[in-house]
C-alpha positions as CSV (number, residue, x, y, z in Angstrom):
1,X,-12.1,-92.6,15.9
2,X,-8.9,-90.1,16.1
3,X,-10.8,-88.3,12.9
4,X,-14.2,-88.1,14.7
5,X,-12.4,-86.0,17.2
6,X,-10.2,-83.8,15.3
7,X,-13.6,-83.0,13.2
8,X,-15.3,-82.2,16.4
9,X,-12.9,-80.9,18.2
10,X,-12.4,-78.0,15.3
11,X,-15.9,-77.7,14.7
12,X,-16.4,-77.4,18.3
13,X,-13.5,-74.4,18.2
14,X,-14.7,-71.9,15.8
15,X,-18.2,-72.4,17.3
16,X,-16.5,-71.3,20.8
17,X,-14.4,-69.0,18.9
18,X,-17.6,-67.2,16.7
19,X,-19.9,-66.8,19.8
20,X,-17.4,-65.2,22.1
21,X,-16.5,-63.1,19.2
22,X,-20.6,-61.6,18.5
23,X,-20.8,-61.6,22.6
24,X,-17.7,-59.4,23.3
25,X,-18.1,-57.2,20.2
26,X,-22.3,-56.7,21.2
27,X,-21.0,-56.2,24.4
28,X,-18.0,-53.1,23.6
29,X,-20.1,-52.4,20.1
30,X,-18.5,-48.4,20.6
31,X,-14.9,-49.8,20.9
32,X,-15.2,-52.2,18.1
33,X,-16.8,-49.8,15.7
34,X,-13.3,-47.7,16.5
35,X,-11.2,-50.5,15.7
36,X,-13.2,-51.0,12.2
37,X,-12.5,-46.8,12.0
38,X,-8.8,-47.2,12.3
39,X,-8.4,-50.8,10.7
40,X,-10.0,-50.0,7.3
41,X,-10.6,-46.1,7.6
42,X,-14.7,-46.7,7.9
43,X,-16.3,-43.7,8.4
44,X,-17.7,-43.0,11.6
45,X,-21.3,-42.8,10.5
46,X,-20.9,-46.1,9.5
47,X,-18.9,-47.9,11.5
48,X,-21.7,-48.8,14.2
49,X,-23.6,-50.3,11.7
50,X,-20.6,-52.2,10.4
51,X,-19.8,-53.4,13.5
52,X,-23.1,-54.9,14.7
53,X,-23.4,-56.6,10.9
54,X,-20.1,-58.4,11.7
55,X,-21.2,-59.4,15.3
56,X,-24.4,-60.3,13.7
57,X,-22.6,-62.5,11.1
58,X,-20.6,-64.1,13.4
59,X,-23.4,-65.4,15.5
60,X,-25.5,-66.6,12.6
61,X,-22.3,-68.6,11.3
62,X,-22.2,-70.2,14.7
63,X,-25.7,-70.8,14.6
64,X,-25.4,-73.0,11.2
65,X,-22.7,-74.9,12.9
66,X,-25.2,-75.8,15.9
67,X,-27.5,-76.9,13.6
68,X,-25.5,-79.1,11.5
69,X,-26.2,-81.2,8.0
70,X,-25.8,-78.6,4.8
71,X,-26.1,-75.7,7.0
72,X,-22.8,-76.8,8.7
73,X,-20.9,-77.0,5.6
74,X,-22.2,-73.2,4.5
75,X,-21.1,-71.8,7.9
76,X,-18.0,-73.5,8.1
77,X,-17.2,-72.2,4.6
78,X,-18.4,-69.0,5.8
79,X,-16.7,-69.0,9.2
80,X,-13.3,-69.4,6.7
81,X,-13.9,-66.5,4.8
82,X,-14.5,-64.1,7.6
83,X,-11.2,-65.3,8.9
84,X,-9.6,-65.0,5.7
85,X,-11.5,-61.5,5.2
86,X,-10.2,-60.4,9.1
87,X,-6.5,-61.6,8.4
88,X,-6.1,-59.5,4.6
89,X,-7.0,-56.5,6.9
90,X,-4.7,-57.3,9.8
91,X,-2.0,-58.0,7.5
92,X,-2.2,-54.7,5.6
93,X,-2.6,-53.0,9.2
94,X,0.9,-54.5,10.4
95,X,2.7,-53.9,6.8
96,X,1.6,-50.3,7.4
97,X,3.0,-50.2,11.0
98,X,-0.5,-48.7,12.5
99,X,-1.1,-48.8,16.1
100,X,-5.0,-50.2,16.4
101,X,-6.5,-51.5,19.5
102,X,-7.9,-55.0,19.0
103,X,-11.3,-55.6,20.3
104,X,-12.4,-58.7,18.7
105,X,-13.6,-60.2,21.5
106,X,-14.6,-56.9,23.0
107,X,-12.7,-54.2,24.7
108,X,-9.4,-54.4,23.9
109,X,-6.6,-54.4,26.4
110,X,-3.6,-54.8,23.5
111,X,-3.2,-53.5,20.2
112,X,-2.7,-55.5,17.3
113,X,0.6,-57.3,16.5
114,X,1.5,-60.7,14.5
115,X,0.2,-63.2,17.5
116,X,-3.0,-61.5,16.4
117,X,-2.0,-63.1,12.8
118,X,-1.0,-66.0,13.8
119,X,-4.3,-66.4,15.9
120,X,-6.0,-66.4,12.2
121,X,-4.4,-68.9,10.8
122,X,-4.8,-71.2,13.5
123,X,-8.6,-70.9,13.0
124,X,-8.2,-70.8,9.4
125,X,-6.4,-73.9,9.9
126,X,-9.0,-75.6,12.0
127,X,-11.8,-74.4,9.6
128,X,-9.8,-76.1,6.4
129,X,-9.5,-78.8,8.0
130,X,-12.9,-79.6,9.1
131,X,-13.8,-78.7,5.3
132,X,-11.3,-81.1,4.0
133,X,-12.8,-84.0,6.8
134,X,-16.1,-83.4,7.1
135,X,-18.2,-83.8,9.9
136,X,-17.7,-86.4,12.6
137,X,-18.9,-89.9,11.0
138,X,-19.9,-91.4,14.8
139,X,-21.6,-89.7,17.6
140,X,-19.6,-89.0,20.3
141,X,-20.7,-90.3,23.7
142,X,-21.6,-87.2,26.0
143,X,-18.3,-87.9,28.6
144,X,-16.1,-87.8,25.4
145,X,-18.1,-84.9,23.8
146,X,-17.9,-82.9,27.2
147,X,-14.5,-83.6,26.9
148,X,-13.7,-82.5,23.0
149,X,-16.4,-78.8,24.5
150,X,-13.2,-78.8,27.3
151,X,-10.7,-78.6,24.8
152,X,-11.9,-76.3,21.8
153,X,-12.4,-73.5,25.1
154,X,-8.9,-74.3,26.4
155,X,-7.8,-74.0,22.8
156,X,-9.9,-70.8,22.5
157,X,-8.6,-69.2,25.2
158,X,-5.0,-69.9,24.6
159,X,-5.1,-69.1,20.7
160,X,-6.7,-65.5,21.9
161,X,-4.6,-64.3,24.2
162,X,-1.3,-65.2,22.3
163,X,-0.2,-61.7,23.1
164,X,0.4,-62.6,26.3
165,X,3.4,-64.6,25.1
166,X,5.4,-61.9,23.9
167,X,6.5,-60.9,27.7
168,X,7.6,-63.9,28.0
169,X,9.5,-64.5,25.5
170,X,11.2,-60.9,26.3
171,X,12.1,-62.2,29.9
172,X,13.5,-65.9,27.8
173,X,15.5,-63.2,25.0
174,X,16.8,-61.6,28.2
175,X,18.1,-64.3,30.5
176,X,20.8,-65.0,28.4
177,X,21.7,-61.5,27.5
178,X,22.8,-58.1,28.9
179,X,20.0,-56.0,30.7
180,X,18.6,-53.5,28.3
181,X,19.4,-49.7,29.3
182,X,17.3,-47.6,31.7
183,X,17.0,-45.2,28.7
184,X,17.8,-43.9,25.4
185,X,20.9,-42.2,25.2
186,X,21.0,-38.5,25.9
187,X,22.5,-35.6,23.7
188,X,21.3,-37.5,20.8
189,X,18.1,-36.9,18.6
190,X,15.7,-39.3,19.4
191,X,14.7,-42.2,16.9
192,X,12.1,-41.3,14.1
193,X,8.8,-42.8,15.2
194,X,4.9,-42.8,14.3
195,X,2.2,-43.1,16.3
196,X,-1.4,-42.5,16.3
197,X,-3.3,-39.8,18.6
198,X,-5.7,-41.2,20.9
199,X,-8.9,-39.0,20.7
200,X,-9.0,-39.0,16.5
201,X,-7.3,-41.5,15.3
202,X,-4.7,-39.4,13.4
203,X,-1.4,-40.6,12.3
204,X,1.2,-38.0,13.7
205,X,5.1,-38.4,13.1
206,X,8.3,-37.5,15.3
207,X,9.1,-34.7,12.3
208,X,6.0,-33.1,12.7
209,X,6.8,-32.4,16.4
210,X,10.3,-30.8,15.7
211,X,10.9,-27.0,16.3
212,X,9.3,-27.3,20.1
213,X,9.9,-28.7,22.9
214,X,7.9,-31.8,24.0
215,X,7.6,-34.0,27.0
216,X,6.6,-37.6,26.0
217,X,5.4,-39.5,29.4
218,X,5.0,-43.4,29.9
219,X,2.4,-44.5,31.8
220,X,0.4,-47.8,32.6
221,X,-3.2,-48.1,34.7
222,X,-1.4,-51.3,36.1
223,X,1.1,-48.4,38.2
224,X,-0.2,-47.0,41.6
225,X,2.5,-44.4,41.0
226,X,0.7,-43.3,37.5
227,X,-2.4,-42.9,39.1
228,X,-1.2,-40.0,41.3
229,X,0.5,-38.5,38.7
230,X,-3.0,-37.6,37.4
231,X,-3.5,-34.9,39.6
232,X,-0.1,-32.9,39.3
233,X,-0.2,-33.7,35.4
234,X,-3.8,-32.1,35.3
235,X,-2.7,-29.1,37.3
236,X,0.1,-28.3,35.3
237,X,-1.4,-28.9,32.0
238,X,-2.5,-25.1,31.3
239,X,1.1,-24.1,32.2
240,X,2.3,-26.6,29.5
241,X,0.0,-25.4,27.1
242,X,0.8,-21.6,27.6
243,X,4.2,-22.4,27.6
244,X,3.9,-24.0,24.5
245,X,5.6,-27.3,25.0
246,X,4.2,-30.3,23.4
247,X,2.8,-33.0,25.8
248,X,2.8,-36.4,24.7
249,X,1.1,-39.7,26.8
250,X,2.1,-42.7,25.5
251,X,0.9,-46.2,27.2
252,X,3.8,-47.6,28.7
253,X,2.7,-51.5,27.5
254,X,0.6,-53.5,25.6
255,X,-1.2,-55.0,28.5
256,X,-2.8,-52.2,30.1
257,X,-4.9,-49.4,28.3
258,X,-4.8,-46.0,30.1
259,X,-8.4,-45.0,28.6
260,X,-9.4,-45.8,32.1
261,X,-6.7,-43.8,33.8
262,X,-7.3,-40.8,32.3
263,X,-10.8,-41.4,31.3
264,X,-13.0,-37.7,31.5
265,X,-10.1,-35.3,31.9
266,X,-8.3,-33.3,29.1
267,X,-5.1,-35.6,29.4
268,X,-6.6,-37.9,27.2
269,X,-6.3,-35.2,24.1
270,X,-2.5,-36.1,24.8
271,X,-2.5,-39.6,24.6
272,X,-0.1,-40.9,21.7
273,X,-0.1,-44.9,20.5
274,X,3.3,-45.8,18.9
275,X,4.3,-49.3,18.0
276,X,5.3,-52.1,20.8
277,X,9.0,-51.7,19.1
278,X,9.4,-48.2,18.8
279,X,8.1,-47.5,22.4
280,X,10.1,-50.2,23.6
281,X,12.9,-48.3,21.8
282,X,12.5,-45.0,23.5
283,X,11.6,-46.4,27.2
284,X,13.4,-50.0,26.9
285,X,12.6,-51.5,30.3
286,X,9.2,-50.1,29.8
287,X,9.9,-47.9,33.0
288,X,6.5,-46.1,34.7
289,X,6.0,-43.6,35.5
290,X,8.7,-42.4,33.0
291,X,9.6,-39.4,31.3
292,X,11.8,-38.1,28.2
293,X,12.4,-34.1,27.8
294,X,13.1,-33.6,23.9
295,X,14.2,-30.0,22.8
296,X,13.0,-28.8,19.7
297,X,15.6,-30.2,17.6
298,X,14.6,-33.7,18.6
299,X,17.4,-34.5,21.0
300,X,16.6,-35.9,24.4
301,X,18.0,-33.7,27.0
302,X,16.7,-35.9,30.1
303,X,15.3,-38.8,31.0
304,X,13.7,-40.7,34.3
305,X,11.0,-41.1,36.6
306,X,8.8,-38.8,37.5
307,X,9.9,-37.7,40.7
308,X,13.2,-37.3,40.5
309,X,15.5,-34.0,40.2
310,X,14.9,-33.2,36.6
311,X,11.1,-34.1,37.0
312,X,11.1,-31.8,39.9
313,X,12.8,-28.9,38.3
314,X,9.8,-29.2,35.2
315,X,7.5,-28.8,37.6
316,X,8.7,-25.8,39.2
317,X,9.0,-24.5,35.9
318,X,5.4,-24.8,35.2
319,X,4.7,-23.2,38.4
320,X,6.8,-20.1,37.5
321,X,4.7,-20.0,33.7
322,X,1.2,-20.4,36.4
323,X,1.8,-18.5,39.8
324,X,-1.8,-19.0,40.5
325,X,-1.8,-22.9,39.9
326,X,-0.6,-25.7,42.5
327,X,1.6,-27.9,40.8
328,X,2.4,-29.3,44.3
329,X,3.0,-33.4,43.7
């Protein structure tokens, strides 16, 4: 009887697992065709197309697994190489250190990172398995079916939001040890980092930003503060521009994707995704709004929120470069 289960019960899974899948990426088709741009450098004439094929897969696969007999077996043998396919592409991703957004079940709110991976091998793992068992040798009655249905969505949606762990686990790391610093430490050249531009996709590097000075900002859509920051940051932006300082937004978490905060304005030109570690590095206690004034040797001259005496000073600065603009807060 245990076996009957554990065949259902993974069967049951990547079914759950397959059809929120085709749903979320029919339902966000632009975002995923993005992700297939930046994960395997599709172009973008094609990456539409691509993306409703996989969607389209994904619910045919479930469909065989609905239907059951030989066509179970094919899909579930399917189902395991799209998973297989999915995790040779994250794997190459996080070996390269790029900073993709992960929309596999639809817009993404976090980019990619190894609980992504490790989400693949559990379904990997559950489609092996029911290869290895076959399907369920006795009917379950509908109470204990219902039940099984209960589980493979409770296992769904804890095996695809894994991400969510990793804040955790800082606050666990934490308890035990010192607090981290408010920021990186000034006077000194900033670490070498990498990140990728929001509105093309292109990989940009700390060296190629050297011999200007740059402003790199941390902000998060889950902040009231970073919301009225908008306005001031918009009004200034010309003054930044002409003065030929480099302007740098960089989402201040994994949880919260600023698209939305700065959707329709010219801020999102500026938008910079680095790596959980290396922003973590250069604004440890993931401060927001925060900024970090580099010169154009690379070394950070000040650091904060935006607000404060420094901040202030910037912005009176700007309004110097732009008499005619209102940099007011």
């Amino acid at each position: 009887m245990t076996a009957t289960w554990l065949s259902e019960a993974c069967r049951l899974y990547i079914l759950v697992v397959l059809v929120a899948a085709a749903a979320g990426k029919a339902r966000a088709i632009g975002s995923f065709a993005e992700t297939l741009e930046a994960l395997v450098h599709l172009p973008a004439r094609w990456s539409r197309s691509a993306a409703a094929a996989i969607a389209t897969s994904e619910l045919l696969v479930a469909l065989a697994l609905v239907v059951g007999g030989a066509a179970a077996h094919l899909g579930m043998a399917a189902a395991l190489g799209l998973f297989l396919a999915f995790t040779a592409v994250l794997l190459v991703a996080l070996i390269q250190r790029r900073a993709v957004n992960c929309n596999c079940f639809g817009a993404g709110n976090h980019w990619i990172s190894a609980w992504d991976l490790v989400r693949n091998l559990l379904l990997i793992a559950a489609c092996s398995t029911w290869l290895l068992m076959g399907p369920a040798v006795v009917a379950l009655a509908p109470g204990e079916w219902l039940l099984v249905l209960g589980a493979a969505v409770l296992a769904f949606l804890l095996s695809t939001n894994l991400h969510w762990l990793a804040p955790l686990l800082r606050l666990v790391r934490r308890a035990g040890a010192a607090e981290p610093p408010f920021t990186l430490p000034l006077g000194q050249v900033i670490p070498a980092f990498e990140g990728r531009a929001r509105a093309d996709g292109r990989r940009i590097t700390s060296s190629e930003l050297a011999g200007q000075a740059a402003v790199l900002l941390f902000l998060s859509s889950g902040c009231p503060k970073c919301r009225g920051t908008i306005p001031e940051l918009l009004r200034m932006l010309p003054a930044i521009r002409g003065a030929g300082v480099g302007l740098w937004i960089i989402p201040a978490d994994s949880r919260h994707d600023i698209s939305e905060l700065l959707e329709g304005s010219a801020l999102l030109e500026h938008v910079l995704v680095l790596e959980p570690a290396v922003r973590d590095g250069l604004n440890p206690r993931q401060s927001t709004p925060f900024y970090i004034f580099i010169d154009h040797r690379m070394v950070a001259l000040a650091s904060g929120l935006i607000g404060d005496d420094d901040w202030k000073s910037f912005v009176e600065q700007m309004k110097e470069l732009a008499p005619g603009a209102d940099t007011a807060a």
